[in-house]
N, C-alpha and C positions, 0 to 999 in steps of 0.2 A: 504494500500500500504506500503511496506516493505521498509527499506534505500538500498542501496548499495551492501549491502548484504548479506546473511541470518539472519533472527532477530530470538530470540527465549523467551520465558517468558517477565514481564512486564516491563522489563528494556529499555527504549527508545533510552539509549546511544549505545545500541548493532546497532544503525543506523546510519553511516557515514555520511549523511547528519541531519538528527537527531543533531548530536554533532555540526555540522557547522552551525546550525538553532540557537541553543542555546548560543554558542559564539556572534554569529550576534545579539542576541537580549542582551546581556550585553553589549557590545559595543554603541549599538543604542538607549540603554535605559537610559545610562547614560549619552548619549546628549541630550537627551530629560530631563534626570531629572536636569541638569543644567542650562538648557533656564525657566524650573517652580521656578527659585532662580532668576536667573538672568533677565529677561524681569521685573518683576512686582518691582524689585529695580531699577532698570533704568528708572521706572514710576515714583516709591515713592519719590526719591531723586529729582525730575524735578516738580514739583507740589507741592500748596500751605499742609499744613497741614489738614484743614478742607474738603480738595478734594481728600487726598490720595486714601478713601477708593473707590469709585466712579471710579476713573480713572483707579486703578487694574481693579475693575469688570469692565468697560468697554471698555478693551483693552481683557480679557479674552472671556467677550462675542463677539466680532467682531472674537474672534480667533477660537471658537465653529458654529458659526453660518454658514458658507459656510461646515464644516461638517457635518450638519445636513440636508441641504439644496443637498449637493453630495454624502452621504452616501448610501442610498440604488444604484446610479450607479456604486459606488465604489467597495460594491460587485458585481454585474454582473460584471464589470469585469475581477471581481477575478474568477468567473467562466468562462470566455472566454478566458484571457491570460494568461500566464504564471506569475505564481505567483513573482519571482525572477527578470523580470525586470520591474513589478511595483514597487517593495521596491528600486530597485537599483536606478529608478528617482524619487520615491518621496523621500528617505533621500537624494538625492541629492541636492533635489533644498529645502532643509531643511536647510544644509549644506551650502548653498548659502544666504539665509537669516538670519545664523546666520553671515556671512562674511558682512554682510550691519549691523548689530551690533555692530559687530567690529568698522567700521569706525565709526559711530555713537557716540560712547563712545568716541574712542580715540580721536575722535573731540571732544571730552566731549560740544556736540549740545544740545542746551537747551531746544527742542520743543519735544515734544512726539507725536502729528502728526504723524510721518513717523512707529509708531510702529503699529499704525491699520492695513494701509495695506499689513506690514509686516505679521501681523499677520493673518489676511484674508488671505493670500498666504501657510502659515502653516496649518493652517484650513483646507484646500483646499487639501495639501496635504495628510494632513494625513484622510482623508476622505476615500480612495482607500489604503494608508495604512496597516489601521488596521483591514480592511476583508483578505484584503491578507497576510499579515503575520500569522494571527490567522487559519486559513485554509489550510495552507501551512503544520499543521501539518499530517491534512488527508492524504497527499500524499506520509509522509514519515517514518510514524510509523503501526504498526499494531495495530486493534480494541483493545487487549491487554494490549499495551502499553501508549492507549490515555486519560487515566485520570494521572497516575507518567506523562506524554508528557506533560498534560496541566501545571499539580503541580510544574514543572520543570522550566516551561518556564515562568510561571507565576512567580517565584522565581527568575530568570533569568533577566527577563524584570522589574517585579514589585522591587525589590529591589533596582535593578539601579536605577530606575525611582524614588523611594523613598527615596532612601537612599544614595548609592552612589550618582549620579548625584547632588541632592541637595546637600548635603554636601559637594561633591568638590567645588561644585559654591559658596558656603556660605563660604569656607574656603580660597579661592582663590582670592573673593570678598577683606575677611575681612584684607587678610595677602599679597595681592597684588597688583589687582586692578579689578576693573567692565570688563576692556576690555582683562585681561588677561584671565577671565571667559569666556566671551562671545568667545575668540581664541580656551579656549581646548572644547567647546560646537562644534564646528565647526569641531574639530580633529574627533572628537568622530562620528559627524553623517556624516562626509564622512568617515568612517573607516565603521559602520552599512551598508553603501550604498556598498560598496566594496566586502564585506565578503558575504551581503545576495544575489549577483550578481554570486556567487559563487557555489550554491545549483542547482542545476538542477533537474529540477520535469518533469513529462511528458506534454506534449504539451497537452492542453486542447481541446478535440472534438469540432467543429463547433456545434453550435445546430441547424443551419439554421435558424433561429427567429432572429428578431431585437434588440434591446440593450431594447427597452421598451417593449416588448413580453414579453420577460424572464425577464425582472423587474415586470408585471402585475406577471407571471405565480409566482415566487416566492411570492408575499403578498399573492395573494389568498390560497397558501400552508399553510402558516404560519397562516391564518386566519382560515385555516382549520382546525386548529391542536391546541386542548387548550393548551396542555403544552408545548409547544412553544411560544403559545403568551401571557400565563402566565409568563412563563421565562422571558419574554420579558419587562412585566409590572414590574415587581417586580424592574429591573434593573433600572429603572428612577429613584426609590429613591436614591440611592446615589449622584448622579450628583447635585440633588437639595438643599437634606437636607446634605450632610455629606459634599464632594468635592469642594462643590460652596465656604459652611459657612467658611470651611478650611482656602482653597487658598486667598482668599480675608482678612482674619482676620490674617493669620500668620506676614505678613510682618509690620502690624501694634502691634499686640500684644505683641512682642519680646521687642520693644524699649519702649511701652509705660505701658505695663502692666511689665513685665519680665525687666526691664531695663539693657538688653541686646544689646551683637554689632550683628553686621550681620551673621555673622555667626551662629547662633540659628537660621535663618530662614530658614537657609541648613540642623540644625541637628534636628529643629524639623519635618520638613518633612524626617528626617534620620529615626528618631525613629521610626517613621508608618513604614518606610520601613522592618526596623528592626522585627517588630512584624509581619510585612508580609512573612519574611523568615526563623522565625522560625514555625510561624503555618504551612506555607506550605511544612517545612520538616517535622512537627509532622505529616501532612498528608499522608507526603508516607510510613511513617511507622505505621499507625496507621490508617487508614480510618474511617472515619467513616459511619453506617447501614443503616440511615436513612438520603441520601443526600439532598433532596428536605425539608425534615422539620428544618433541622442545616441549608439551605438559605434561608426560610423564617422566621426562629429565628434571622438573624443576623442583621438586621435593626432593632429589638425591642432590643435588647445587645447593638448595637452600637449608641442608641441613649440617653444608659444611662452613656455611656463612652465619650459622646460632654459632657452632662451636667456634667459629675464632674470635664471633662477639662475646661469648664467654666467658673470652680469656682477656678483654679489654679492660683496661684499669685507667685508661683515660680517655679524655672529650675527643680531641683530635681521629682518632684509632678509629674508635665505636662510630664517629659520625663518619667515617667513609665505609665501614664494613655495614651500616645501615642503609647507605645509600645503595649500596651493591645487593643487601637485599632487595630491597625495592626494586633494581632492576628487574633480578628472578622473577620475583614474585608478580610482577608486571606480565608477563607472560603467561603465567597461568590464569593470573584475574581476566585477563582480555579474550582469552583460547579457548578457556572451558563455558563462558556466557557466549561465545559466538558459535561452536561448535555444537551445543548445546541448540540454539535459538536455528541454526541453518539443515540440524537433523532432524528436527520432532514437526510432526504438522501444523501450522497453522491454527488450526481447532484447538490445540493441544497445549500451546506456547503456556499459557500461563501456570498449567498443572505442571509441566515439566519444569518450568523454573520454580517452582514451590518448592516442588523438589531439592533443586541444587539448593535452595534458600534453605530448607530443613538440614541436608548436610551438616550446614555452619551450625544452626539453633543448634540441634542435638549434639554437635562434636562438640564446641566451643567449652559449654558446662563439664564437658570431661577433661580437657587442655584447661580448663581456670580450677577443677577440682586437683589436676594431677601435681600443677604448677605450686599450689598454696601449700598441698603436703607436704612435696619436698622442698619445697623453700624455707618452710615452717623448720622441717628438719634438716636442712644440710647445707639453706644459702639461697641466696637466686642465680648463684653463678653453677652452683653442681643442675640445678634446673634446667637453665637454658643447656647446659652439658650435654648432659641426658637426653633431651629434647631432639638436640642435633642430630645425635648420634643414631637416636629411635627413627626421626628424620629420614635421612639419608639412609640407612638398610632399609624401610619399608616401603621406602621409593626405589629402592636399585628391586625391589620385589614385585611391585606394582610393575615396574619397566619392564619385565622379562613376560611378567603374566595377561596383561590385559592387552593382548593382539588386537580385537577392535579397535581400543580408543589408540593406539601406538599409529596404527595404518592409517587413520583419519588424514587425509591432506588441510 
């Protein structure tokens, strides 16, 4: 499906909503990348030393688990209504929880309580989400255009979220305060709700089946279909071993390893970000042949790039061995959403991304549960250690086994 109006070659911007797609997703990405700065220091700072690591991962995992639990309804959905005003009420009431942060802070309250089921309600939303937004591309770009769409939006979204968003929150944090942060987190995803309310896609056909019909009908699709639900498997490593070990050890690592202020805990999830947007502009200019064997190479690269960030004991090091994450990881984020979106039907697009979206939900709460134990007990550097190491073998395993997704061009 074409934008607005004539679209021609693999440029996705030649689509008027295209371009409003993409605006929306900077916006919305970079309140999302300020709430991943700002919530798990409004943890840190309210709890004993010994329970930091614990209490991140389990405020992260109650915020994963209701979208693991709502993800595949979340796509159906996305294939029964309109794409544009799911996003417009789930960053709303994004937007809403972060204004309950707001007050929180500015009361500067000293329980962390109230941040679970804050974050069970973020969970929740973003569960329906992020089949919707990811899907939303089908409807407005042509076949052509939907790998640069994905590359784009991925750069779009993932940079904010990595880079921008952390950063302003780490900076904003350091140079003014927790609840100034948590205000422009709030600007940013009622602005997301706003802009992506503003795209209009066609009204999605009735299928006549029930919301659980068309959720049976898509697994059984996806089970039908190896590469697909190769795609699918490969996607749980990160959540577990890369994302969990991450998020859970940054906010501790900075002060006690790096003895750094707050603000490194914005620019090191900056520098992923960073690495994320330069690989995925070497992408549009450069493709590359063999797409399915460069995404199951990138868990076995990226699991030798924890372990040497492991071993960092300072700023300079970590921020280029971050950024080289970011490159990897840029490959996989762009490969498996395209690959993904250019195999599965049409009818189908938004069940199958629920999918890849439940992946992350359900992995994630197992990489923040894995992360906090051993952190608890051995450090956040034997973590990310370990991470690597598990990393990189269950990728060099994946790489040998899953022939569908390796053969994918």
């Amino acid at each position: 499906m074409s934008g607005d109006s004539p679209t021609t070659g693999r440029n996705p911007f030649s689509s008027n909503r295209f371009t409003r797609w993409w605006l929306a997703s900077v916006v919305a990405g970079t309140g999302v990348g300020i709430q991943a700065v700002t919530v798990p220091l409004f943890i840190r700072d309210r709890v004993d030393l010994d329970a930091r690591a614990a209490a991140i991962a389990a405020a992260l995992i109650v915020q994963n688990l209701p979208g693991a639990v709502l993800a595949l309804i979340g796509g159906t959905f996305a294939d029964r209504i309109e794409r544009r005003r799911i996003l417009m009420t789930t960053y709303s009431v994004a937007a809403l929880v972060s204004t309950a942060y707001v007050v929180l802070s500015g009361l500067d309250v000293g329980e962390i309580w109230p941040v679970f089921p804050l974050a069970a309600v973020v969970g929740a939303a973003g569960a329906f989400t992020n089949p919707a937004r990811q899907s939303m591309l089908n409807q407005i770009v042509t076949r052509e255009q939907m790998q640069n769409a994905v590359i784009l939006g991925t750069m779009a979204f993932m940079a904010t979220l990595q880079f921008v968003g952390p950063a302003l929150g780490g900076l904003l944090t350091d140079l003014v305060s927790l609840t100034a942060a948590f205000a422009a987190e709030t600007v940013f995803l009622l602005g997301g709700a706003i802009l992506f309310s503003r795209i209009r896609t066609e009204v999605t056909p009735a299928t006549g089946s029930s919301v659980l019909s068309d959720l049976k009908e898509g697994l059984l699709y996806v089970a039908a279909t190896p590469k697909l639900y190769g795609l699918l498997i490969l996607s749980t490593v990160p959540g577990i071993l890369f994302i969990g070990p991450f998020a859970v050890t940054v906010p501790i690592i900075v002060p006690d390893i790096m003895h750094a202020g707050d603000k490194w805990v914005g620019l090191f999830w900056g520098c992923f970000g960073v690495g994320v947007l330069i690989g995925s502009t070497l992408l549009t200019w450069r493709p590359l042949p063999r797409r399915g064997l460069a995404l199951c190479a990138t868990n076995v690269i990226g699991g030798f790039v924890l372990m040497a960030y492991s071993q960092s004991e300072t700023l300079p090091i970590s921020v280029v061995i971050l950024i080289v994450w970011g490159l990897t990881a840029s490959v996989f984020m762009n490969y498996a959403v395209s690959l993904l979106q250019e195999n599965a039907e049409p009818r189908m697009i938004g069940r199958v991304m629920s999918m890849y979206s439940l992946t992350f939900f359900a992995s994630m709460p197992i990489g923040y549960a894995q992360a906090g134990f051993v952190t608890t007990k051995f450090g956040p550097q034997a973590t990310l250690l370990s991470s690597g190491i598990a990393a990189s073998a269950l990728g060099l395993a994946v790489l040998l086994a899953l022939k569908p997704v390796r053969e994918l061009e």
